[in-house]
C-alpha positions as CSV (number, residue, x, y, z in Angstrom):
1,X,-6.7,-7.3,-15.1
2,X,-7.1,-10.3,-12.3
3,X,-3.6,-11.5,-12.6
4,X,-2.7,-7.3,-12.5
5,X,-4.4,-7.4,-9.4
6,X,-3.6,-10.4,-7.8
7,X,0.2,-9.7,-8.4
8,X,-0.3,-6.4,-6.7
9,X,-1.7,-8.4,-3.8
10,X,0.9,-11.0,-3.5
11,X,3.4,-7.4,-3.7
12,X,2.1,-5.3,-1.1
13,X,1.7,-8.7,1.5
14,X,5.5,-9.2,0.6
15,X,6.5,-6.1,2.0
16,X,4.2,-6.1,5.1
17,X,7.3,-7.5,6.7
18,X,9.8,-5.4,5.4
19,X,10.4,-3.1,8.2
20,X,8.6,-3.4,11.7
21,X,9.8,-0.4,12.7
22,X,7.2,2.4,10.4
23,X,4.0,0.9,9.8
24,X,3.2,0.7,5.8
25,X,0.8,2.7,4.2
26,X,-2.0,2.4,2.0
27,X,-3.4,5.3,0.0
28,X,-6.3,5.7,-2.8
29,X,-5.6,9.1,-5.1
30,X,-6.3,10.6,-7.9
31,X,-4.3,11.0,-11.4
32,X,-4.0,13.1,-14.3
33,X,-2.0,11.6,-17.3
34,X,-1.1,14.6,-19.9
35,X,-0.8,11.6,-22.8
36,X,-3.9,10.0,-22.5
37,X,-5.2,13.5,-21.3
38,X,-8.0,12.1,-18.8
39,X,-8.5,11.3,-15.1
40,X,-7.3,8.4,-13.6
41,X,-8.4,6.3,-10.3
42,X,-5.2,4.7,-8.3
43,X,-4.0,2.9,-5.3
44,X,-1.0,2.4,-3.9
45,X,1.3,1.0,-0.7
46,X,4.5,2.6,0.6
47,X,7.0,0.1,2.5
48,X,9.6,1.7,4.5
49,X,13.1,0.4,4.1
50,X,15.0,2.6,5.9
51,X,14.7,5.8,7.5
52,X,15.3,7.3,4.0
53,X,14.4,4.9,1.7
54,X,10.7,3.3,1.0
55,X,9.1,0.9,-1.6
56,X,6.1,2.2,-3.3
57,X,4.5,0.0,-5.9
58,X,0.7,1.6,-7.3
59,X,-1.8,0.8,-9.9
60,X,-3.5,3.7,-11.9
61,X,-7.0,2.9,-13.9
62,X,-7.4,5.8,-16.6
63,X,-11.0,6.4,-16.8
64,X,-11.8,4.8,-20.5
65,X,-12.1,8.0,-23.2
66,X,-14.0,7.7,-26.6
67,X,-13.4,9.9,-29.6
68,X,-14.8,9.4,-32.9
69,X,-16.1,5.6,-32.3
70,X,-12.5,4.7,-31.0
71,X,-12.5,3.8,-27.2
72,X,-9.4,3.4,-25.3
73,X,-8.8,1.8,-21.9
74,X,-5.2,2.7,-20.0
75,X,-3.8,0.8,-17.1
76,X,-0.3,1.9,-15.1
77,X,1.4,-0.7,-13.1
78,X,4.1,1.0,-11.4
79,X,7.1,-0.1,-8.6
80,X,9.1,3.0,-7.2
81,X,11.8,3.4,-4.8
82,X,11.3,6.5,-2.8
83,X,14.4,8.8,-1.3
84,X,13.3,11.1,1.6
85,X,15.7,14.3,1.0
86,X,13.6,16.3,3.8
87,X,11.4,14.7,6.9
88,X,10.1,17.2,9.1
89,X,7.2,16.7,11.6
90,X,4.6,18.2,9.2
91,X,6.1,18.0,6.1
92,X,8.2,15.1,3.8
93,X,9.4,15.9,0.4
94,X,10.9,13.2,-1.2
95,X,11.7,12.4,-5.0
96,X,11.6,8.8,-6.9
97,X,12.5,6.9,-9.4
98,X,11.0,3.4,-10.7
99,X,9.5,0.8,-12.9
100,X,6.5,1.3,-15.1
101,X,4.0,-1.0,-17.1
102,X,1.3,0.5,-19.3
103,X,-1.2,-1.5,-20.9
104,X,-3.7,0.0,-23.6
105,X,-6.2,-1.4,-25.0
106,X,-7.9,0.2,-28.3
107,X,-11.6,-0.8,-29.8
108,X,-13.3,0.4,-32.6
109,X,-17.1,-0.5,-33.4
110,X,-17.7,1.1,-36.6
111,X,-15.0,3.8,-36.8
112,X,-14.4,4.6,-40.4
113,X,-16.5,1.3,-41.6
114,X,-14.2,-1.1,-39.6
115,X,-14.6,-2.9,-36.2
116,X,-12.0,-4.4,-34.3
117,X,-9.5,-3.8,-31.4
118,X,-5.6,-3.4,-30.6
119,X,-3.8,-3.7,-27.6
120,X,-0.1,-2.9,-26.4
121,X,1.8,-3.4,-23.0
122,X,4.9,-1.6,-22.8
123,X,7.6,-1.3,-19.8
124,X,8.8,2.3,-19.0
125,X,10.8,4.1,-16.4
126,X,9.3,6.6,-13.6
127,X,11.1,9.9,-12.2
128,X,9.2,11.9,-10.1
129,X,8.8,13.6,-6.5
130,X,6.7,13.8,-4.0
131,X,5.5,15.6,-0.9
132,X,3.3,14.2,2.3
133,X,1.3,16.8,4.1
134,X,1.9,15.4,7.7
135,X,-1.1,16.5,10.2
136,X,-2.3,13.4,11.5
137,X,-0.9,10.1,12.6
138,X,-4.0,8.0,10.7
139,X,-4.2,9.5,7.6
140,X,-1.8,11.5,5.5
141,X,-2.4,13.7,2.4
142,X,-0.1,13.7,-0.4
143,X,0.6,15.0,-4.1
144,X,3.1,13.3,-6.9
145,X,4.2,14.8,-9.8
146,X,6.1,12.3,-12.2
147,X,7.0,11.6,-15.6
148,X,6.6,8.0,-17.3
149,X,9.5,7.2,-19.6
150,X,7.8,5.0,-22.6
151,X,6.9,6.3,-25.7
152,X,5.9,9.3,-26.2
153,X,6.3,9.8,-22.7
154,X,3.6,10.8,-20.1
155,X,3.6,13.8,-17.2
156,X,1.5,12.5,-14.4
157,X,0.0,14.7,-11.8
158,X,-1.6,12.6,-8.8
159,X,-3.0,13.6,-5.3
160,X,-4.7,11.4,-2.9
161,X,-4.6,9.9,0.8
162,X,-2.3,7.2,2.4
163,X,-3.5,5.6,5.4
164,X,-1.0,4.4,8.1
165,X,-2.2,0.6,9.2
């Protein structure tokens, strides 16, 4: 988890310099993962490129979930490149597509007379799209809906704020 984060450090100071002209964002937001089927806590930065085109790596923490003496812990490490198809003044809608890493860690204490734990990393693609509710020039609301190629597969529905530094 400290390497996780520190790597998302080191990421998002990378791209401070990327374009001087738009200011980079950085948003907290909630998540909603239809595999795991619990709520997740996130943050993410969004690096502009060009006028159409921005960087948005994020990390999603799925809130740990216990059924029958099995716990499981979910992490999403993601790196998206973001298209703007429409940029109004109040309103972008953009769509995405990306790099995803989930980690999952499984523990059992007692489950069916056994104790022990498993865990998994796995890399998987992202295709979403996006919209940002544009009504102030601090703080702007947004919503994701994407799906995680890996596995099974996972629909994520996210909503949250970015804040322009």
């Amino acid at each position: 988890m400290k390497k996780l984060s520190l790597s998302f450090c080191l990421l998002i100071g990378l791209f401070l310099s990327v374009n001087a002209q738009e200011k980079p964002k950085i948003g907290v937001f909630l998540a909603y993962g239809t595999e795991i089927e619990n709520l997740g806590i996130g943050a993410n930065a969004e690096f502009t490129i060009s006028e159409k085109l921005s960087i948005s790596p994020s990390i999603v923490y799925y809130l740990p979930k216990e059924e029958y003496g099995v716990k499981m812990n979910w992490l999403e490490v993601n790196a998206n490149a973001n298209y703007y198809f429409i940029k109004q003044a109040n309103l972008d809608f953009y769509g995405f597509a990306g790099l995803s890493y989930n980690s999952i860690k499984v523990s059992y204490d007692q489950a069916w007379g056994i104790n022990g734990s498993w865990s998994d990393g796995r890399v998987g693609l992202n295709l979403g799209s996006g919209i940002h509710f544009l009504n102030s020039k601090k703080i702007t609301p947004f919503a994701e809906l994407k799906y995680v190629i890996v596995d099974s597969g996972q629909l994520v529905l996210s909503g949250g704020l970015k804040f322009n530094l």
